[in-house]
N, C-alpha and C positions, 0 to 999 in steps of 0.2 A: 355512312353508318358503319360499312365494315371498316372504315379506317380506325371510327372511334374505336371500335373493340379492339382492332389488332394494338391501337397506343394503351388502350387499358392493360389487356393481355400482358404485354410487353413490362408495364410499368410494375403491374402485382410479380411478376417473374423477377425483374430487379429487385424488388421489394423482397422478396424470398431470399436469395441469394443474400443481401446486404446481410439479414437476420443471421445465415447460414454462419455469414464468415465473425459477425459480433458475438454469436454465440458461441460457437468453437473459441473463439479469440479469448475472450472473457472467459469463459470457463478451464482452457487450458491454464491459462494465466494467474487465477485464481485457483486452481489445484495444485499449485507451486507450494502450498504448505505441506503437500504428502509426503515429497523429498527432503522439508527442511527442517521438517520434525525430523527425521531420520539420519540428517544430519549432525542434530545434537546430542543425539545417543550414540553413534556412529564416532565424534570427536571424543568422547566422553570415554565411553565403553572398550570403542576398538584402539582409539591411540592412545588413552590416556592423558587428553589436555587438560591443564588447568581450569578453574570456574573463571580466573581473572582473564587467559587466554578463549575462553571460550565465549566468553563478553567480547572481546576486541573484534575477535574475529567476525563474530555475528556484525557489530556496528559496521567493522572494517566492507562489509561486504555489499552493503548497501551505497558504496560512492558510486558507481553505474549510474546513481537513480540520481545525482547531481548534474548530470549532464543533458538531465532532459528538455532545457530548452534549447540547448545545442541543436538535438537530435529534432525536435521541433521545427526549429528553423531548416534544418536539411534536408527532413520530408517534404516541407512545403514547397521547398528554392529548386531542389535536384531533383527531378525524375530521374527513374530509372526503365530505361527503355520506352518514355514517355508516359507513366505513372507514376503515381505518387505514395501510394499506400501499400497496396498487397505484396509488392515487393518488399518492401521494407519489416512488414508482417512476415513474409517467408525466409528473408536476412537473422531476422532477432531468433525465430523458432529452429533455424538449421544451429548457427552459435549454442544455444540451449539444448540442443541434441548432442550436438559435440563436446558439451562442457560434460553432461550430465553421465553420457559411455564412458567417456574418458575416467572421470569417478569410479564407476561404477567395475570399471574391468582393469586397471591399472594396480599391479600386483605390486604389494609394501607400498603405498604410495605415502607420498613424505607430506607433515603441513606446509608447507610452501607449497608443494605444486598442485593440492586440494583448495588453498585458498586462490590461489590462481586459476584455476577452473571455476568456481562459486563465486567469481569478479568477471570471469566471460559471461558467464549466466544469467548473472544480472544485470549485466550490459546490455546482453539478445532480451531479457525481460524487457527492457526499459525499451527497448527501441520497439518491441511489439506494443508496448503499452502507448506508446507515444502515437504508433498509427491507427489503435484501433480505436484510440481516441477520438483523432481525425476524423475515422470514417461516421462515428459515432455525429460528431458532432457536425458534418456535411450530409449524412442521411438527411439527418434533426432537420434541416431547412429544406427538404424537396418537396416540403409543404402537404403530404398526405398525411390524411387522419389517424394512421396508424405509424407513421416514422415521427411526425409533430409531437410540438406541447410537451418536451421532455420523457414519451411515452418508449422510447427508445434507452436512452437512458436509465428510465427503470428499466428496461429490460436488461439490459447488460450488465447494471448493476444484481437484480434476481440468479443470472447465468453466476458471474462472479465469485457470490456472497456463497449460493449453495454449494458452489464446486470447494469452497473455504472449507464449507464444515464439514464436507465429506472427506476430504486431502484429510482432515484432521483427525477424523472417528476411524478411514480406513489405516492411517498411517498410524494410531495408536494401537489397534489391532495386528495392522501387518506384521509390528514391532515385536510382537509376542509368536510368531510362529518363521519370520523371515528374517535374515540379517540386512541390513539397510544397504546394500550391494543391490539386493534385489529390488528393492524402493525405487534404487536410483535407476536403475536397467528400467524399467515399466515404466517411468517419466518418459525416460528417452527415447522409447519407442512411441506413447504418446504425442512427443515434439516431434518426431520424425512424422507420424502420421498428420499433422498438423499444417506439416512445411511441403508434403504432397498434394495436400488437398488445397491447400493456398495458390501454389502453384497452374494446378489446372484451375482452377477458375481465371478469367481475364477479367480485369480491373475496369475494364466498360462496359461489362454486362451488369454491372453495378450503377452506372446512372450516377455518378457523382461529380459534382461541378469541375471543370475544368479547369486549369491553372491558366492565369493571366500568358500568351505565348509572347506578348511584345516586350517583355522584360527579363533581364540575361539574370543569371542565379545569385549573382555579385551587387546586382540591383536590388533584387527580390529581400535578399537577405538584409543589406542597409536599411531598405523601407521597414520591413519589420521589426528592428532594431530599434530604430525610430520610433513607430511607433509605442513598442514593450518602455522606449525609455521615457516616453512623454507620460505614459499610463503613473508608470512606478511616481514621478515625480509630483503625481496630486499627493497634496498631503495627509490626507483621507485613508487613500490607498496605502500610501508608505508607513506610516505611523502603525495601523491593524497587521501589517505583513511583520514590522517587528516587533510588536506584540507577540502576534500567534507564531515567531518563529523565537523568541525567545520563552512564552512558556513549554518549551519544551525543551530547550539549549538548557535553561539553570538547573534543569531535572536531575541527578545523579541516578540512571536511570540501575538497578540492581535486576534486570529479569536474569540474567545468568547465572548469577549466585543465589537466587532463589530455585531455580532451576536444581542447581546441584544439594541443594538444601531439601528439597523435594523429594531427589532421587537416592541422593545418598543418605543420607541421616534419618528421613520418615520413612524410606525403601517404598517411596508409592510406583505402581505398575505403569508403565507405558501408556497401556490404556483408560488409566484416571488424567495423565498427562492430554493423552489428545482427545478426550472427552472435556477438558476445562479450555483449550479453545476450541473446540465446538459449539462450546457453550458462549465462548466469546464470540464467535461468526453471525448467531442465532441472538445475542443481542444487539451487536450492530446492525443487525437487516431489522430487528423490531424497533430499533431507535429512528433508522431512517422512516419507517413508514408513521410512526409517532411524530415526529418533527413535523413530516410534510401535512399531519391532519391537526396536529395541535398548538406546532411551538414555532410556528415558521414566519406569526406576525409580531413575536414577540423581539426586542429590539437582540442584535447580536451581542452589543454586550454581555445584557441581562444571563443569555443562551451560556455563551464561552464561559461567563464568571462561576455560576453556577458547575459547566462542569469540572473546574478546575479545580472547584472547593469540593466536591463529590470521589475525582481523583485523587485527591491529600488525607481523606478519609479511609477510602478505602486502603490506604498505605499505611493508616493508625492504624486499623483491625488486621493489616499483617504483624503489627508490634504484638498483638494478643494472640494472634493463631502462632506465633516460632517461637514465644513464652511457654506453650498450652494451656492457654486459658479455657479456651472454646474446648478442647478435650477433653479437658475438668468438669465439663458442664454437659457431657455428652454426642458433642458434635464431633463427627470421625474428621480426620486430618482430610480425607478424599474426598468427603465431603464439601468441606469446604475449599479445597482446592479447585474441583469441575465449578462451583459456582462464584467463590470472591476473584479468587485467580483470573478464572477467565474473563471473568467482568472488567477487572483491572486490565488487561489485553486490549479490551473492545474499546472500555473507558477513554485508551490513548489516540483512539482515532475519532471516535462521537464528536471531538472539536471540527473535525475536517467539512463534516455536512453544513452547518452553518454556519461557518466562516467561507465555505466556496458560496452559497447564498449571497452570504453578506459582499463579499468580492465583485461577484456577478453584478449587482446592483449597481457598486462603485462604478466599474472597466467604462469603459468608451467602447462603443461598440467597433468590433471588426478585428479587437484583439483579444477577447475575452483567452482564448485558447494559451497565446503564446502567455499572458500575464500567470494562468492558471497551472501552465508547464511551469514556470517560477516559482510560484507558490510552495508544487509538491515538489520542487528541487531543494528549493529552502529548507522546506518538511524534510528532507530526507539527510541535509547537511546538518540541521540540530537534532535529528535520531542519532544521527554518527557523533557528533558532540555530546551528548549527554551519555552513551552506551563508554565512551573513554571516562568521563566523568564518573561515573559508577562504577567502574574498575579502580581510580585513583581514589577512591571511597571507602573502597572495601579494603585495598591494599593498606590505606593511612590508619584505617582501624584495625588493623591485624586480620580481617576476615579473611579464609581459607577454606581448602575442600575441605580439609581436617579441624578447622575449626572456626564454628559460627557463635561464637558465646558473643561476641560484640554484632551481631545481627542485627538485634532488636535497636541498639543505638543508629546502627546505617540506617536504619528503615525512618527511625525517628527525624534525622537529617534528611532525609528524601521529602518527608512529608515537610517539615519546613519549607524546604527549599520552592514545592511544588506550591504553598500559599503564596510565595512572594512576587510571580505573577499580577496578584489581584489587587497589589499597594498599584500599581500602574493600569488597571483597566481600564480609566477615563479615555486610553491613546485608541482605543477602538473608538471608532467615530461614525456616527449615521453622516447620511449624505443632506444636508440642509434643504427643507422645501423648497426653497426659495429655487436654490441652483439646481434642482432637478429642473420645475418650471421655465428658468431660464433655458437651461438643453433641451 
């Protein structure tokens, strides 16, 4: 009997800890918009870049997040002093501490060597995000009632999404009393507490499965290779992946030059800026918990089609708010900015929930993980494609900080462009009864 209680004991203590480190994890990770608000006022304000420049760069910044089945494969294959995770978690979090002083205190610092730091950071991001994945989703299987049944999952997600909207209400606020120096110093010191606390906990006081020891990391890595290429080549699977990574490739994505259009031209305050993604954080967490209660049996086509024609709209009613339609009619510019704006933000990710569903369904089991690293690498290489698109966009119609008279025309080709997705939606494909039954 005492044995039983000391294994319980023991197991809710693991249990504790796991939570400790997903929620730290997730939450630092997801607070990453504090700094990156502040960095587009910060490029805007303090150095002077361009709207077409400050487009590239943002896209530019996000290649880190292509690497993440790399980084996938190398958590799993290489331990590091014979684990797998919290190392790799206190690797990504020191990198993002370094990236972020380094900003933050480097006197005239030049764009090269600020995007060069903002490309470390996203690197140590991705590699945190890639293990706390991990642990996320090896808790998920230790079979208790409270890490099971995706119940984790939301949690992490909850950690995440709130630490999103708060990164964004305090950095819209900060912005009005602190120079974004400051922003970035208070990140960094957050990463650094992060990569302390990482640190002292050991990674088997956490109870998570053990890596296969009979196979060398040259092995490990082939087999999973294997099997990510066998997954990819159902044609199920492959067809939906270029689907959902091309509607968002032909996008000519304008948040930049909307951005400068925002700030310069209507002179809205920093703080109506990080209140309209706040408002975008606060509809994605209300969509996820709407999905999982209402829309989660309906087929993913139907899901994805809809919101990509919901997206191309709300793109038409920017043609009427940078017109001032909506002004004419009494609706203030800020107004509608905290709420279409941001919506338009959230809009661009609401595809991700049910298309990882719909994936999950497809996968074979034993790879969902590394397929699902693919996935948001894909995701992350047609952000960077469509953010250059939208700069050769605005450039071919004349748009500038100094002038947006051809605005309304860009937006008009955005919205196009974002229907034409929907002529090819049949390539999303359920998975036929038959050959479920058969597997």
């Amino acid at each position: 009997m005492e044995k039983e209680e000391k294994v319980a004991v023991e197991a809710a203590a693991a249990e504790a800890r796991r939570r400790m480190v997903i929620g730290v994890g997730f939450w630092v990770q997801g607070f990453r918009l504090f700094p990156w608000l502040g960095v587009n006022f910060f490029l805007k304000d303090g150095m002077g870049v361009a709207a077409s420049s400050l487009q590239i760069l943002q896209a530019s910044a996000n290649l880190p997040m292509v690497a993440k089945p790399l980084l996938g494969l190398l958590s799993d294959a290489v331990p590091i002093r014979g684990h797998r995770r919290l190392p790799y978690v206190a690797i990504g979090a020191l990198l993002q501490a370094i990236s972020w002083l380094a900003i933050a205190l480097w006197p005239a610092i030049s764009l090269p060597v600020l995007t060069i730091f903002l490309l470390l950071s996203n690197f140590g991001a991705s590699i945190c995000e890639v293990a706390n994945d991990a642990i996320v989703a090896e808790a998920g299987k230790q079979g208790t009632s409270s890490s099971g049944s995706g119940q984790l999952q939301s949690f992490a997600w909850m950690f995440g999404s709130s630490a999103g909207a708060l990164g964004n209400l305090l950095g819209g606020i900060a912005l009005s009393y602190f120079s974004p120096r400051i922003m970035f110093l208070f990140f960094a010191i957050l990463l650094v507490l992060q990569f302390f606390t990482t640190v002292a906990i050991p990674e088997s006081s956490l109870k998570l499965p053990k890596a296969a020891t009979n196979l060398s990391a040259l092995t490990s890595i082939r087999k999973q290779v294997k099997e990510l290429s066998c997954a990819l080549c159902m044609p199920e699977m492959f067809w939906s992946i270029i689907w959902f990574t091309l509607s968002y490739t032909v996008i000519p994505f304008l948040l930049g030059t909307m951005f400068f259009y925002q700030t310069e031209v209507l002179r809205l305050d920093s703080s109506v800026i990080g209140l309209s993604k706040v408002f975008g954080q606060v509809a994605l967490l209300a969509w996820s918990m709407s999905y999982n209660k209402y829309f989660k049996t309906i087929s993913a086509r139907k899901v994805l089609s809809v919101l990509q024609f919901a997206t191309a709209l709300i793109m038409l009613s920017d043609v009427l708010f940078v017109q001032g339609i909506y002004r004419k009619i009494g609706i203030p510019d800020s107004i509608y900015t905290i709420v279409f704006s941001g919506l338009f933000e959230g809009l661009m990710f609401f595809k991700v929930l049910p298309f990882s569903v719909h994936i999950a369904k497809l996968c074979p089991a034993g790879c969902e993980g590394s397929v699902m690293a693919f996935v948001m690498s894909a995701l992350a290489l047609a952000t960077i494609v469509s953010g250059y698109l939208g700069v050769a966009l605005a450039a071919f119609m004349g748009v500038s900080g100094d002038d947006f008279s051809a605005l309304p025309a860009c937006l008009l080709i955005e919205a196009a462009c974002t229907m034409l997705p929907l002529c090819c939606s049949s390539l999303v494909k359920e998975r036929r009864e038959k050959e479920k039954k058969e597997e």
